[in-house]
N, C-alpha and C positions, 0 to 999 in steps of 0.2 A: 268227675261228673258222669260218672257211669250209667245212671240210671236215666240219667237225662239220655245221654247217647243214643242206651237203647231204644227211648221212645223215641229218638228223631228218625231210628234205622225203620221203625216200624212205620213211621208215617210217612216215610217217603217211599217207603217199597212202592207204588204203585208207577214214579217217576222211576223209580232204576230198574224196573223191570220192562223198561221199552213201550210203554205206553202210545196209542196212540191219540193224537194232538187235537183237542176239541175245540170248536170256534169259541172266541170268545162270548157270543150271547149266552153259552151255557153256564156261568158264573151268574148263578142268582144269591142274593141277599148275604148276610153275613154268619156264610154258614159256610164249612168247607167242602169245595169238591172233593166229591171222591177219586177222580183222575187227577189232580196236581197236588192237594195236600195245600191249595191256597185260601182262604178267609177272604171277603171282600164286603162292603158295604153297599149292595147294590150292582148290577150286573154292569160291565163297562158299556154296554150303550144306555143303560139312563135305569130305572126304578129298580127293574129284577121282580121278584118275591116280598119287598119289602112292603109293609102296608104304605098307603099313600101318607098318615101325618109323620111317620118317620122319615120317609124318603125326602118330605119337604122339609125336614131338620135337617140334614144331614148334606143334603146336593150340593152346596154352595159352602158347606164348612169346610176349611181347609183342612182342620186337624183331625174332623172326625171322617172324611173319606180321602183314601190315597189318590182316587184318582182329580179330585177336584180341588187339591192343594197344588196343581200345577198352573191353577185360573183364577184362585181367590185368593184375597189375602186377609191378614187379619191385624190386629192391633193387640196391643198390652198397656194398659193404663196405672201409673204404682202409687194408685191413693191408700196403699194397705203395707203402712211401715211396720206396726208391732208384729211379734209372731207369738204363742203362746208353746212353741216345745223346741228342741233346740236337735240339730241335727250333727251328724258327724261329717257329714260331703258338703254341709253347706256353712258357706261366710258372709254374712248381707253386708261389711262392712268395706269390701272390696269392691273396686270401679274402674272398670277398661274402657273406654269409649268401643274400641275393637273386640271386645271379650262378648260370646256368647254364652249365656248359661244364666240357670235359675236364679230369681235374685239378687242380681244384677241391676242395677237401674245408675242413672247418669242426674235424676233430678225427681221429687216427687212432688204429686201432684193437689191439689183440694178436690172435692168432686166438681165445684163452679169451673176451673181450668180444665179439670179432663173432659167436660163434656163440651167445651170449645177447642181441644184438640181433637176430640172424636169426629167432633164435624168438619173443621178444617182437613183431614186426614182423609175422609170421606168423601169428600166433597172434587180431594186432589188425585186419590185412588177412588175410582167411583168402582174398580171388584173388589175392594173392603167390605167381608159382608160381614164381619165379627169382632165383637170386641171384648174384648177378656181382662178378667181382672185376676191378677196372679201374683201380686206382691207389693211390694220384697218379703215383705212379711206375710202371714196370714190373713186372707181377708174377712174369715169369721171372726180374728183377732180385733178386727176391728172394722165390726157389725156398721154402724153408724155410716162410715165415710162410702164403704163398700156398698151398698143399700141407695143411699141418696145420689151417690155416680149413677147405677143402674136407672134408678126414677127417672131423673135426670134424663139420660139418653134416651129413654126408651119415650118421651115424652118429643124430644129432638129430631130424635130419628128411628122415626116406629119400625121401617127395615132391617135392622139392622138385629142381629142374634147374639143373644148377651150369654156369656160363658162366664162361668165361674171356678176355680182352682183352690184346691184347702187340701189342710194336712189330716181332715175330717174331727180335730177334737172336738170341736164345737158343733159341727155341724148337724147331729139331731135336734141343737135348739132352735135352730133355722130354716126348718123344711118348711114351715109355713109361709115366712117369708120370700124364700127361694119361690115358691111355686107365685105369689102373689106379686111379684118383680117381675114374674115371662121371664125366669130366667130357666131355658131351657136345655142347656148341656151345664152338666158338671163334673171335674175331672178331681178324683183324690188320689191322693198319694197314698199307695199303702205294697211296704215295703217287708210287712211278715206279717204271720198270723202265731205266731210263737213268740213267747214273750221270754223267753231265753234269749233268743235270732235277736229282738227287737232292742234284750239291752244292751246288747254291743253298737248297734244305730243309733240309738235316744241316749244321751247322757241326764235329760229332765222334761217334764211337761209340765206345765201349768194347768191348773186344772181346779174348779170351785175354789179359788183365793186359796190354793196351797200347792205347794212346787212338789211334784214325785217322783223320785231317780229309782234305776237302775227296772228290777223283773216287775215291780206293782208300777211305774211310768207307764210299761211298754205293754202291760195288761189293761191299762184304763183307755190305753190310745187305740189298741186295736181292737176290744168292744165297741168304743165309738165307730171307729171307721166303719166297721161292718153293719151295725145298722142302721149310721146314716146312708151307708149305700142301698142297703136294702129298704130304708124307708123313701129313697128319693126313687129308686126302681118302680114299688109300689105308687108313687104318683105319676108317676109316666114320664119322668125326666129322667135323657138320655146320660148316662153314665157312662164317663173311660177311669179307668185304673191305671195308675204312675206306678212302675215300679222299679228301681233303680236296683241294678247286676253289681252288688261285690263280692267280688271274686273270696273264696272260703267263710263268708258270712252268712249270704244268703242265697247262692245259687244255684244248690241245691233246692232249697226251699219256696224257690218262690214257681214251680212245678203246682205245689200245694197250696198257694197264696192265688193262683190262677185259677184251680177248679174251685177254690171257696168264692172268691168274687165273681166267678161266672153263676153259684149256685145261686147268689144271691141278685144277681139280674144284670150286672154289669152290661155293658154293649160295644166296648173297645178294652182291650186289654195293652199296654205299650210299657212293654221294658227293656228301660236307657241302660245305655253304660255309665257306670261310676265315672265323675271326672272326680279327679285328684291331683293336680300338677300344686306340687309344692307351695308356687309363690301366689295362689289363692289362699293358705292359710289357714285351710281346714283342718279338722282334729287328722282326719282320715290323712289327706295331704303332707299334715306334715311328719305323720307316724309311716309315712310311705308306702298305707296300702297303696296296692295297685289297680286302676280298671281291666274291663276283661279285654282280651282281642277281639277282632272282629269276628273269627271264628266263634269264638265263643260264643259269642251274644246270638248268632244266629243260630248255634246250636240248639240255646235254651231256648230261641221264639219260637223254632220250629218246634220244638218238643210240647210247647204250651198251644199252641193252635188247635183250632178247634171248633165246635158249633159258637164260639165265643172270637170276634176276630182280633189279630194281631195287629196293632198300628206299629208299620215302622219307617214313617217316613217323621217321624219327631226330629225337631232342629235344639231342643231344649230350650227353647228362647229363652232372651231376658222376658225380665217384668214390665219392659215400656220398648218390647220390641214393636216394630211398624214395618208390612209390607206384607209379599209374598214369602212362606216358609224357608229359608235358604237365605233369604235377605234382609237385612235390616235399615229402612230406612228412616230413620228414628232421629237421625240429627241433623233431617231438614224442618222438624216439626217440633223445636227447642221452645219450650215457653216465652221466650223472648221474638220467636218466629213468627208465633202462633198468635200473637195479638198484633203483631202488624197484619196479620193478611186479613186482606177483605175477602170474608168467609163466605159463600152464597150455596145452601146447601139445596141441590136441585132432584130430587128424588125421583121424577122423568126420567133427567140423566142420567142418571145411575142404573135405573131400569132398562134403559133404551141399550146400553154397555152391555152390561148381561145379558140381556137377548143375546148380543153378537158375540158375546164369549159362549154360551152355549151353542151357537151356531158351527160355532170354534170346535166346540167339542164334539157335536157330534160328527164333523166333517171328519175329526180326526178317531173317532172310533169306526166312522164307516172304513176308513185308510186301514188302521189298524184289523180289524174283523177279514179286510180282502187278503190281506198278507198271509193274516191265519189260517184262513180257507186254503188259501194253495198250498199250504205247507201241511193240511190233514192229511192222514194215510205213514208219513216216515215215521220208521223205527229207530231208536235208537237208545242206547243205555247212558249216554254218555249227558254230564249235566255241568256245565261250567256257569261263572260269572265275568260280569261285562262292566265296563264304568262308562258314563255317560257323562259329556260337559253340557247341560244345557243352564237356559236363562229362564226356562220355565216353557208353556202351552205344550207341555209333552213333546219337544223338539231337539234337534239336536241341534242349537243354536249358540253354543259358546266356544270362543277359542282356547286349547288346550291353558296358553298364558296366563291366560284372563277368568278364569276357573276358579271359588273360592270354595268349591264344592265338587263331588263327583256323586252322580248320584247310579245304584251298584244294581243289576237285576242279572236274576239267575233263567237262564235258558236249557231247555229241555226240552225232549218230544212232547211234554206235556204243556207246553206253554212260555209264555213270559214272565217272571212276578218278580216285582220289586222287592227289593230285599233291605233296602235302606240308604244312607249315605254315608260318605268321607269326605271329612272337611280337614281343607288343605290351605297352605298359606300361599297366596298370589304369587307364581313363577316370574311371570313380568312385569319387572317395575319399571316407569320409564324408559319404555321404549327394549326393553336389554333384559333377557333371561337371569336370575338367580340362582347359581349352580348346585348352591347348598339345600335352598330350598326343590330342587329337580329332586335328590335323594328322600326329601322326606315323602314329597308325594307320589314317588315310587314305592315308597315302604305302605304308604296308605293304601294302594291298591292292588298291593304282590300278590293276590288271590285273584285277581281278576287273569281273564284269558286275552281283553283287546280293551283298549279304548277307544271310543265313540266320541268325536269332535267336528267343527265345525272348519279346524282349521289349525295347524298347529307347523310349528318351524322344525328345520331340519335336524338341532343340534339334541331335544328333548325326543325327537321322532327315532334318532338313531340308539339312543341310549334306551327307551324304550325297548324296542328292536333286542337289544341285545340281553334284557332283562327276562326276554322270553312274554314283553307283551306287547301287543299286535296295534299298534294304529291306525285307526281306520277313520277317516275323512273324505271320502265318497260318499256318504249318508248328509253331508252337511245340508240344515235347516228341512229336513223331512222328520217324518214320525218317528219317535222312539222305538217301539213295539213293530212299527212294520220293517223298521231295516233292521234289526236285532235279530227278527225273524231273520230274513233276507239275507244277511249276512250270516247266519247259524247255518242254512242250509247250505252256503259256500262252505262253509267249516266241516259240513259233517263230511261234503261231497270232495275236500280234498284232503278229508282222513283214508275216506274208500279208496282214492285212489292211490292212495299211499305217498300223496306230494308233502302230508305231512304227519305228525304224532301225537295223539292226543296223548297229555299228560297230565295230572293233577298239580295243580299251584298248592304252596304253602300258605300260612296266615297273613294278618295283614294286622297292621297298626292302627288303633282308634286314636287320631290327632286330639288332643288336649290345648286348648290355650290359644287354636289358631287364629289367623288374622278373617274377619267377616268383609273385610274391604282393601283395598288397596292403600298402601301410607301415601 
């Protein structure tokens, strides 16, 4: 990945060159600084640069801003079983109750049931602000069911921001409808723009009543893709781009897949790592490609960043995931659940909640912005990452044990920026440490410099310790951003004085297959 490198070395020169460290109001819109080389959706105390009907798209979505996926959550509804092109990373016929990942689903829905689980869901998470329709299959595959959910809800619960997810073949025959739904963010997948690249991905698509394999497939899919983005650009509907990292297929290429969708108006760019573990079943899986490391993946975001911003706070969800991003709680709200409960859908409530979650937030950007401030002026060349346990409101609120995630930001004189996550399987079961499971989520996070908890026992703290990363549980239930800060300046301050050594960590392992909950 050579060429990717370079451009990462170039876009960060302004961070390894000892920059110094700007408050954070100066992060406007989704553009990138000049001083961190970061993308962001609106400046972290609240609009930035952005015009105001984008901003009001965007403030409460959790997938389309990183920082308000720690306050909202969202839903996934799987009234959309067929798909119309067939992928190499993905298997619809596979089912974990515990398994996160696209296409996924535990039960499927009619639109008359999803739109009384939408409300019941809503009604029980009143920062539900979104609901997305994402599978299992395609949902331009199937226009009808997809469309009448949407009506549906949007008729239920006029609050509420309807998102859409497609593999885009279809999707220029549907911008009319899209726009005439209020369905205002949509996310497509597009995985090349080379129709060589594309026929090692697609082994067929469907397409006018006749199936196309191999270079004319991957040529018909990625005309469509492009300008149904560009036709959805064109009406003002906010676009992210999917784009999945395998490793010697297309990771190279998708550098070049980034400035064409940016050319064409995109407004989030997010590319996952390949999952491929075996016992899902995949073509990819079980021919053993491999996904990238975490290095990697960060290599190439960082290369693609840009006046176009990078999402990487993506969890992959399933197709009928529910909750905040990181969690799933999907199997309190089982069709069977879902018509026992007496539904009372209070949209005061809901509003009156949001106020005090924004209230939430801004308290914790003003937290955040004072921590900054103190720490303008130090120099430094030195740029490591961090892992955090929290349970979400931007905190450091989860016990090391209890962690079904880490979520990873990189520190620098130039700032804080999240950089993504590592999903890990539950160390504590019952009361009692898992020893096997300790080594995997130490391999998950061998790049980081310390870990950030809330609380954590002496037998995973020492082994830690010894692994060369730092524990740190004096920060518990405070800001993320301001003791990362706070803690970096003890770091840089006991590099000076020589009580210790900065050294660069190695890579880290992208968890496959892990557990979303405790057994």
């Amino acid at each position: 990945m050579n060429a990717v490198v370079g451009r990462r070395t170039y876009a960060n020169g302004a961070a390894a060159s000892g920059k110094m460290m700007k408050p954070a109001s100066e992060h406007k819109g989704c553009r990138t600084s000049a001083n961190t080389g970061q993308a962001s959706c609106g400046s972290r105390a609240g609009q930035g640069d952005l015009p105001t009907g984008i901003w009001e798209k965007v403030k409460n979505h959790p997938c389309y801003s990183e920082e308000a996926h720690h306050h909202y959550a969202r839903m996934h509804v799987a009234v959309a079983p067929a798909c119309n092109i067939q992928c190499n990373y993905c298997n619809r016929k596979y089912d974990c109750a515990n398994e996160s990942r696209p296409g996924v689903v535990s039960e499927k829905l009619t639109p008359e049931q999803a739109v009384r689980k939408v409300l019941a869901v809503a009604s029980t998470i009143p920062q539900m602000t979104v609901l997305g329709i994402a599978g299992p299959g395609d949902p331009l595959a199937n226009p009808e069911k997809t469309f009448k959910t949407f009506d549906l809800v949007a008729k239920a619960a006029p609050d509420i921001k309807l998102c859409l997810s497609t593999n885009g073949l279809a999707l220029p025959d549907h911008i009319d409808t899209i726009v005439r739904s209020r369905i205002e963010h949509v996310t497509i997948t597009i995985n090349m723009i080379d129709p060589e690249i594309g026929a090692k991905i697609y082994p067929w698509i469907f397409f006018n009543h006749k199936r196309y394999t191999g270079i004319d497939a991957a040529r018909i899919l990625a005309d469509r893709q492009l300008r149904g983005l560009e036709m959805l650009s064109e009406r003002g509907i906010l676009c992210k781009v999917n784009s999945v990292m395998i490793p010697q297929i297309n990771d190279h290429h998708l550098v070049a897949v980034n400035k064409a969708v940016k050319s064409r108006g995109a407004f989030l760019h997010n590319i996952m790592p390949l999952i491929s573990a075996p016992e899902h079943g995949t073509v990819f899986g079980l021919n053993g490609q491999r996904g990238p490391t975490a290095q990697q993946l960060k290599v190439l975001q960082d290369a693609c960043e840009g006046e176009i911003a990078m999402m990487r706070h993506c969890r992959q969800c399933r197709a009928d995931a529910v909750g905040l991003l990181g969690e799933d709680r999907s199997a309190e709200f089982t069709t069977g659940q879902v018509m026992k409960m007496d539904v009372k859908y209070d949209l005061e409530m809901r509003k009156a909640y949001q106020d005090r979650v924004e209230d939430e937030r801004a308290a914790k950007v003003t937290a955040n912005q004072d921590g900054l401030a103190k720490f303008t002026g130090e120099m430094s060349e030195i740029t490591l990452l961090v892992a955090v346990a929290t349970k979400g409101s931007g905190l450091i609120n989860e016990h090391f044990g209890h962690a079904k995630e880490f979520q990873v930001y990189e520190l620098s004189a130039s700032g804080v920026k999240f950089v993504g996550h590592r999903r890990v399987d539950v160390y504590c079961q019952g009361g009692h440490g898992e020893e096997d499971r300790l080594s995997t989520i130490i391999r998950g996070i061998s790049d980081c410099h310390a870990v950030f908890v809330a609380k954590i026992g002496g037998c995973p703290k020492s082994n830690l310790i010894k692994v060369g990363i730092e524990p740190v549980d004096q920060y518990a239930h405070e800001y993320i951003e301001k003791s990362a800060i706070a803690w970096f300046r003890s770091y840089l301050d006991r590099v000076k004085s020589g009580e210790i050594r900065h050294a660069k960590r190695g890579d880290a392992t992208i968890r496959q297959g892990a557990l979303i909950s405790a057994a």
